[in-house]
C-alpha positions in Angstrom: 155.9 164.7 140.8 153.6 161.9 138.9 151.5 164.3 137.2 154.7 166.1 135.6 157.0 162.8 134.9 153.5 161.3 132.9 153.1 164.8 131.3 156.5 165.8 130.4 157.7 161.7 130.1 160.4 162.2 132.7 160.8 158.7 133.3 162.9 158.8 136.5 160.6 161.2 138.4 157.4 159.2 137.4 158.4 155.7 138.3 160.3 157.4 141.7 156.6 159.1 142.2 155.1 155.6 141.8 157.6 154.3 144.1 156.7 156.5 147.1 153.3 156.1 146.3 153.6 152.2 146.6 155.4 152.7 149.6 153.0 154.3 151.2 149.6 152.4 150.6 151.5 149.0 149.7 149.4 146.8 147.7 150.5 143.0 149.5 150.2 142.4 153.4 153.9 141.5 153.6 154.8 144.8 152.0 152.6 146.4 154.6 154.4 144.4 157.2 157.7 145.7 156.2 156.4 149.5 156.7 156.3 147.9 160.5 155.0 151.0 163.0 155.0 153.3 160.1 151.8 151.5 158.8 148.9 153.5 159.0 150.7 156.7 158.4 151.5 158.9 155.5 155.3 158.8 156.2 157.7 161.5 155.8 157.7 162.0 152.3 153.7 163.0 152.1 152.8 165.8 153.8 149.8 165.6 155.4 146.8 168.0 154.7 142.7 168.5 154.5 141.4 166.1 152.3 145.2 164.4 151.0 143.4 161.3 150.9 140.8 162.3 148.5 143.8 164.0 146.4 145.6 160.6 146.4 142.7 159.1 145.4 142.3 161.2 142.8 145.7 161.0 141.4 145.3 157.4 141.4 142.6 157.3 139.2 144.1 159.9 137.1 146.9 158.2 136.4 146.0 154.3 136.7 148.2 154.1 139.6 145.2 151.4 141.0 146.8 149.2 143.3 147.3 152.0 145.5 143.6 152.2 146.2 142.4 149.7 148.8 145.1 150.9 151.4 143.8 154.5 150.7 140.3 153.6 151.8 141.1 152.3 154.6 143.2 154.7 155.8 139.9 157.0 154.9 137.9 155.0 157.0 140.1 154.3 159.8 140.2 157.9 160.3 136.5 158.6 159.8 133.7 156.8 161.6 130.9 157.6 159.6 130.7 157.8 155.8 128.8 161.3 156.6 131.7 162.7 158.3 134.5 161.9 155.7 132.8 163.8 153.0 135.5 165.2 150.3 136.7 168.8 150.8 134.6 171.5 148.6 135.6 171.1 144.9 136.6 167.5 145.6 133.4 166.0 145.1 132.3 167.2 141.6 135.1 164.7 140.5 134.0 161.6 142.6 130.6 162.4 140.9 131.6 162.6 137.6 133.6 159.0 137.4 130.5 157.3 139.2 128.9 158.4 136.8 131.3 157.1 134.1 131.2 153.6 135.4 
């Protein structure tokens, strides 16, 4: 939905995309107190799925959508113990490399 309202400027479905997106990773501590028990999850309206997190992440930086970011790490290390073990899926990790490398 955020990819296609930015490339077609549907205004509605991007800001509603951004919406959801703040939502779920809000960016302030009394926003994430307001998501009460549902804290810590996706929610209903993302469906969960192998590397989502590193998808989100890379939609973020796609699209500037920043403040999003800290609360998608740590829901990427609360559900990984080791750095090792949260590796992105294959194909995700040519595109980490590549904006290291850019910054």
């Amino acid at each position: 939905m955020l990819k296609l309202g930015k490339k077609y400027d549907v205004e509605y479905q991007y800001k509603r995309a951004i919406q959801c997106l703040e939502q779920t990773f809000p960016s302030t501590l009394r926003n994430w107190d307001i998501r009460g028990k549902a804290a810590g999850t996706l929610g209903a309206t993302i469906k969960p799925y192998a590397g989502i997190l590193f998808d989100i992440i890379k939609l973020a930086l796609e699209t500037n959508t920043l403040s999003i970011l800290p609360v998608v790490y740590l829901f990427l290390l609360s559900r990984h113990s080791t750095v090792s073990s949260s590796s992105p899926p294959k194909g995700h990790a040519s595109f980490f490399l590549s904006k290291a490398r850019d910054t």
